[in-house]
C-alpha positions in Angstrom: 87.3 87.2 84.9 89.1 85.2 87.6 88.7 87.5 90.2 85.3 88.3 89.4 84.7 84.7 89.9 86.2 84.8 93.1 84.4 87.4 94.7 81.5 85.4 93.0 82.2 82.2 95.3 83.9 83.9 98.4 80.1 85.5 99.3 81.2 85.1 103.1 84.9 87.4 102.9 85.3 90.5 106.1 88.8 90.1 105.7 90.4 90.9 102.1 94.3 90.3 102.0 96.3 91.5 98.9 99.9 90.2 98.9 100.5 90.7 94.9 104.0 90.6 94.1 106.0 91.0 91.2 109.6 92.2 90.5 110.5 92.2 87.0 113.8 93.9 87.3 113.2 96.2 84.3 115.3 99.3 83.6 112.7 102.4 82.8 115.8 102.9 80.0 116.2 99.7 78.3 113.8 97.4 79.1 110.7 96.7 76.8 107.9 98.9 77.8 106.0 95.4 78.6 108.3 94.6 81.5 107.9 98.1 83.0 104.3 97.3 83.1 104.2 94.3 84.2 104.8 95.5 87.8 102.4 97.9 87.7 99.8 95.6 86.5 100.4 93.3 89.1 101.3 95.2 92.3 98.9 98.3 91.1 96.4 97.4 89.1 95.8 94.2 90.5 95.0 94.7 94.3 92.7 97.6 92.9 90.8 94.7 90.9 90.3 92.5 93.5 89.4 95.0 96.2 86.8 97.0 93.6 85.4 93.1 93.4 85.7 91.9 96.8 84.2 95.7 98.8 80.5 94.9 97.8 80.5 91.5 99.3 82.5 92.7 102.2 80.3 95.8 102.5 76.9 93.5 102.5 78.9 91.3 105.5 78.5 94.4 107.6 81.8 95.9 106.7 85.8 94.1 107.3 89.4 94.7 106.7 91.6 94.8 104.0 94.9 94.6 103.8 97.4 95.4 100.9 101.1 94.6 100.9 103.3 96.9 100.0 107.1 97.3 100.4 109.8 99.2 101.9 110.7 99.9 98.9 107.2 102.2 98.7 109.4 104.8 100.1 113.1 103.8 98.6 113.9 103.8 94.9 115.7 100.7 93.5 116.0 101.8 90.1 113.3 99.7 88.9 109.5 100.3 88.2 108.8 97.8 91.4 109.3 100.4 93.2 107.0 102.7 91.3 104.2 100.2 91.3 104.7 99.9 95.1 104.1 104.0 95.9 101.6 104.1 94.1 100.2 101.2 95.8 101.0 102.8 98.7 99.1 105.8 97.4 96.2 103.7 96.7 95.5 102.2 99.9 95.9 106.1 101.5 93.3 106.8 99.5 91.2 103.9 99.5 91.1 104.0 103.4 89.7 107.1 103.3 87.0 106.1 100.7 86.1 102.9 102.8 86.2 104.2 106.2 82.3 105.9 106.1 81.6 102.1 104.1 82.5 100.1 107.2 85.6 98.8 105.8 89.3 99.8 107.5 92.3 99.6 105.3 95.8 98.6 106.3 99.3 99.2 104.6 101.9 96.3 105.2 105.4 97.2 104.4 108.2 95.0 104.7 111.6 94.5 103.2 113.2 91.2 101.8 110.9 88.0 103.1 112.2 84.9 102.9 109.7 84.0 99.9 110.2 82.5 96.6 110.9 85.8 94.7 113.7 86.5 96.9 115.7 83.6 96.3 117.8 84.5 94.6 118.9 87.7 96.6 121.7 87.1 98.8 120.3 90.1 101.9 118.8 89.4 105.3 115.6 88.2 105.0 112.3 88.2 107.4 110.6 85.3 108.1 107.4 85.2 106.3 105.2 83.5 109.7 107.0 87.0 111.7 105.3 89.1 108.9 102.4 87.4 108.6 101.7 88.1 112.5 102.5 91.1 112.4 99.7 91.9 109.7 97.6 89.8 111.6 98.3 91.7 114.7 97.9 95.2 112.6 94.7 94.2 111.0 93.1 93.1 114.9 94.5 96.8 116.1 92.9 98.5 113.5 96.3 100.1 112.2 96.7 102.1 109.4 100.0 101.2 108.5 102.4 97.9 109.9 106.0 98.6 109.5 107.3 94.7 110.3 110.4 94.8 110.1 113.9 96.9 111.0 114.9 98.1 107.8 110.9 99.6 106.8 111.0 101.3 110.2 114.4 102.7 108.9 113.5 103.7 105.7 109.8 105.1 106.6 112.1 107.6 109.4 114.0 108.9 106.7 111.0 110.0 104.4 111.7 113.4 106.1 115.4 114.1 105.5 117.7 115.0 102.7 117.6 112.5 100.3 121.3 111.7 100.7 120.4 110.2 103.6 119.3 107.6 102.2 121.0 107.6 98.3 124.6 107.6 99.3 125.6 108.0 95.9 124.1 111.1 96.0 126.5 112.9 98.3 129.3 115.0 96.7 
């Protein structure tokens, strides 16, 4: 209901940004199957929800942007369902850009690692300032890119899609 409402009052939107974000820190093991969905409801479902309400407006404003956040960890496994909810996020916007392209509408994948945000706090890694990423989407969405790989350690992990995957599980290696 509340983003119906928003799409309801925000008649004038070309630019659609999602930036959902949730990390439960659920084990697919041992966690209750409510936490393991939790992610996916918010970093899945929800973007999907607000872009099904938001593409008719931006569609009768002679077409826009949108934008979805993902993560670096799109392409990297933690060992939690974030990352699950994030590829398939990642997944979704693939695919969504290719349904909204002939509608007007260009669709962007921003992946980043650790920001300097409030659900990062307590993680003691390096950290992107969130003004650098937020330029760089900004940058992204005025180019027209598919994908914006802000920082070091996406560019990193998006290079190493192709190889072994001990390259990038150590713990694999025997």
């Amino acid at each position: 209901a509340s983003v119906a409402a928003a799409a309801e009052q925000a008649q004038d939107v070309t630019i659609l940004i999602n930036n959902a974000g949730a990390s439960v820190r659920a084990s697919y093991l041992d966690s209750p199957m409510e936490d393991v969905r939790r992610d996916l409801e918010t970093n899945f479902y929800g973007p999907l929800l607000v872009t099904r309400a938001f593409v008719p407006v931006i569609e009768r404003n002679g077409g826009g942007h949108i934008l979805n956040a993902h993560s670096a960890l799109s392409w990297l496994a933690d060992g939690t369902p974030y990352g699950a909810s994030k590829a398939a996020l990642w997944s979704q916007t693939n695919s969504l850009r290719l349904e909204l392209q002939p509608r007007g509408i260009a669709v962007t994948g921003l992946h980043m690692a650790y920001v300097d945000t409030e659900m990062t706090s307590g993680l003691d890694a390096p950290k992107a300032d969130p003004r650098d990423i937020a330029v760089a989407a900004l940058d992204g969405i005025e180019a027209g890119a598919h994908e914006v790989l802000a920082d070091d350690t996406t560019r990193w992990v998006k290079s190493q899609l192709s190889s072994d995957l001990e390259a990038m599980y150590a713990q694999l290696k025997k």
